[in-house]
N, C-alpha and C positions, 0 to 999 in steps of 0.2 A: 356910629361907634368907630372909633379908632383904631387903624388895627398895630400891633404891638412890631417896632422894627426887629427883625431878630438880631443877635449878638454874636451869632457863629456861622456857618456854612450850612454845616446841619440843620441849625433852627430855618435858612432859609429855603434848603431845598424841602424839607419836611412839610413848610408851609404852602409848596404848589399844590398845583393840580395833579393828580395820579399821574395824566396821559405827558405829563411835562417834566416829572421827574426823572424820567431815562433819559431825558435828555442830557440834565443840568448832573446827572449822576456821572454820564457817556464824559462829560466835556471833562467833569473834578479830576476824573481818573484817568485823564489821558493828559492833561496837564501835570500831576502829582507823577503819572511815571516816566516822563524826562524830567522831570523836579524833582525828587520826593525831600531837596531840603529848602523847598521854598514855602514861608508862613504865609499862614490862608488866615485871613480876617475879614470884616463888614466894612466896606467903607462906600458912602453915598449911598449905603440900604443896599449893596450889591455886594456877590462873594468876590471875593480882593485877594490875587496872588500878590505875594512881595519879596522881592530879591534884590536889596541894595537902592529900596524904594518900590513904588508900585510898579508891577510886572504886567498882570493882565485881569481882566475884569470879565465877569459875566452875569446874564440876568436875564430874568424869562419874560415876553412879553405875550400879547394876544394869541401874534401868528408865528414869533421866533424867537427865538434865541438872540438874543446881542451878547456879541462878543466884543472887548475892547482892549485892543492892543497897540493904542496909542496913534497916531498919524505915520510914526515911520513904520511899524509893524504893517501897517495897510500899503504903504507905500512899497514896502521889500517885495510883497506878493502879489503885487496888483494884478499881474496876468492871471494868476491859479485867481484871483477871487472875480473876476470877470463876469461869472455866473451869479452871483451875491448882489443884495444889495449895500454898498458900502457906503459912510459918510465920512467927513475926516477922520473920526478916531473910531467907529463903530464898525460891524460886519456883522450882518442880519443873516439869520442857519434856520430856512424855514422849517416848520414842523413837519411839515410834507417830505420831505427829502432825507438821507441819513446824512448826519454828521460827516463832514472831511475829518475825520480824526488824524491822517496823515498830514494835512494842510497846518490843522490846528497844534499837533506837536512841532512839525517846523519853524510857525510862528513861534510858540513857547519857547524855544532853543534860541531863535534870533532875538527874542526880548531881553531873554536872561544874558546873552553875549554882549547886549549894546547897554546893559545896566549894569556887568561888570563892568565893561570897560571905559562907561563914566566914572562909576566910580576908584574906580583903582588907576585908570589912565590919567585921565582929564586932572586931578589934584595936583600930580605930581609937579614939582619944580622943574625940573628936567625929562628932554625925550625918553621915556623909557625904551628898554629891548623887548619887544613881544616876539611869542614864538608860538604858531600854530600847530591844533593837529591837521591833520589829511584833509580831514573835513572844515576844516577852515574856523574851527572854534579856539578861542585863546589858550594857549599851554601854558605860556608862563608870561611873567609880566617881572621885571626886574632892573636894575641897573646896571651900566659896563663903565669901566675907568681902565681904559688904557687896554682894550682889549680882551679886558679880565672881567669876573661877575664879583660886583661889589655893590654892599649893603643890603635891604632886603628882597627877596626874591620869594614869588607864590607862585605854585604851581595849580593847574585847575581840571577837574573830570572834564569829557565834551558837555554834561550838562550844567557846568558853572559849577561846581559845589568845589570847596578847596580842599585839595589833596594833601599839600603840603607848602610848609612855610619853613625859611631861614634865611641865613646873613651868609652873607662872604666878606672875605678882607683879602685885598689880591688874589682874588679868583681861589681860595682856600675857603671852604667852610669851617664857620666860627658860631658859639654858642650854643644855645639852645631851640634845636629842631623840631616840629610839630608835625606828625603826621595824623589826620583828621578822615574818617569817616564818610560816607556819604550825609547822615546829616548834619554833617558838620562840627562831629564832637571830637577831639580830639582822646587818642587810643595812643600815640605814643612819643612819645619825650626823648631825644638825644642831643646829646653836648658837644659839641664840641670846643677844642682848645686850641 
């Protein structure tokens, strides 16, 4: 008998093992709270974080947990995952041991920063201005012409979600400003002229 792929997160943790679901429960929710605006979906039959493309993957096995945060995610921590078993894009969380949920939120934060700033950097025509915070996660990403902040400009939480978007024209804000939510929905609208 076949067994049915689930369609959601829920359907897939639902369908473990009892003794496995605190796991797969431990990891959703510690992902979701340095994210809580990143879409969760199914993809390769495994729960699928996505933030400007796929973010980070997980899924239960015999003895572990596989975590998958891509080759450079494994690569930024390779000392803290020393203990793990890691393969290029994978990192094995035996059942035996508790969750690094500290580890695992650092990763999340570093995934979601190198997938903003594909997307938002990497396009652009021109070197953009990036500006950090303290902690070295992108603040704002925008243009300069002459010294000045010109064309569009977003600004970013540390956990990636955008804070706020607008335009300059010779370092003067122009148009219509956006300020957005943690999940990303926009709450307020200003013009300028």
């Amino acid at each position: 008998m076949k067994t049915q792929t689930p369609t959601s997160v829920d359907q897939y943790i639902k369908a473990q093992p009892d003794e496995v679901k605190k796991y797969l429960i431990q990891i959703r929710k510690t992902i979701l709270t340095v994210a809580p605006h990143v879409k969760e979906s199914i993809k390769y039959g495994i729960p699928t974080f996505e933030f400007y493309g796929n973010l980070l993957h997980f899924a239960s096995w015999k003895s572990h947990i596989g975590f998958y945060a891509t080759p450079s995610g494994n690569e930024a921590f390779a000392k803290e995952l020393k203990p793990y078993v890691v393969s290029k894009g994978a990192i094995q969380f035996p059942y035996d041991q508790p969750l690094p949920v500290k580890l695992i939120s650092r990763i999340a934060i570093f995934r979601i920063q190198e997938n903003l700033y594909n997307a938002k950097v990497k396009k652009l025509k021109v070197k953009p201005e990036i500006t950090y915070h303290k902690d070295g996660t992108i603040w704002a990403i925008g243009k300069m012409k002459n010294g000045r902040q010109e064309g569009k400009w977003e600004w970013f939480r540390k956990d990636g979600s955008m804070l706020r978007a607008g335009s300059f024209k010779d370092g003067k804000q122009v148009g219509k400003w956006t300020t957005y939510d943690k999940m990303g929905e926009a709450y307020k609208e200003t013009i300028f002229k």
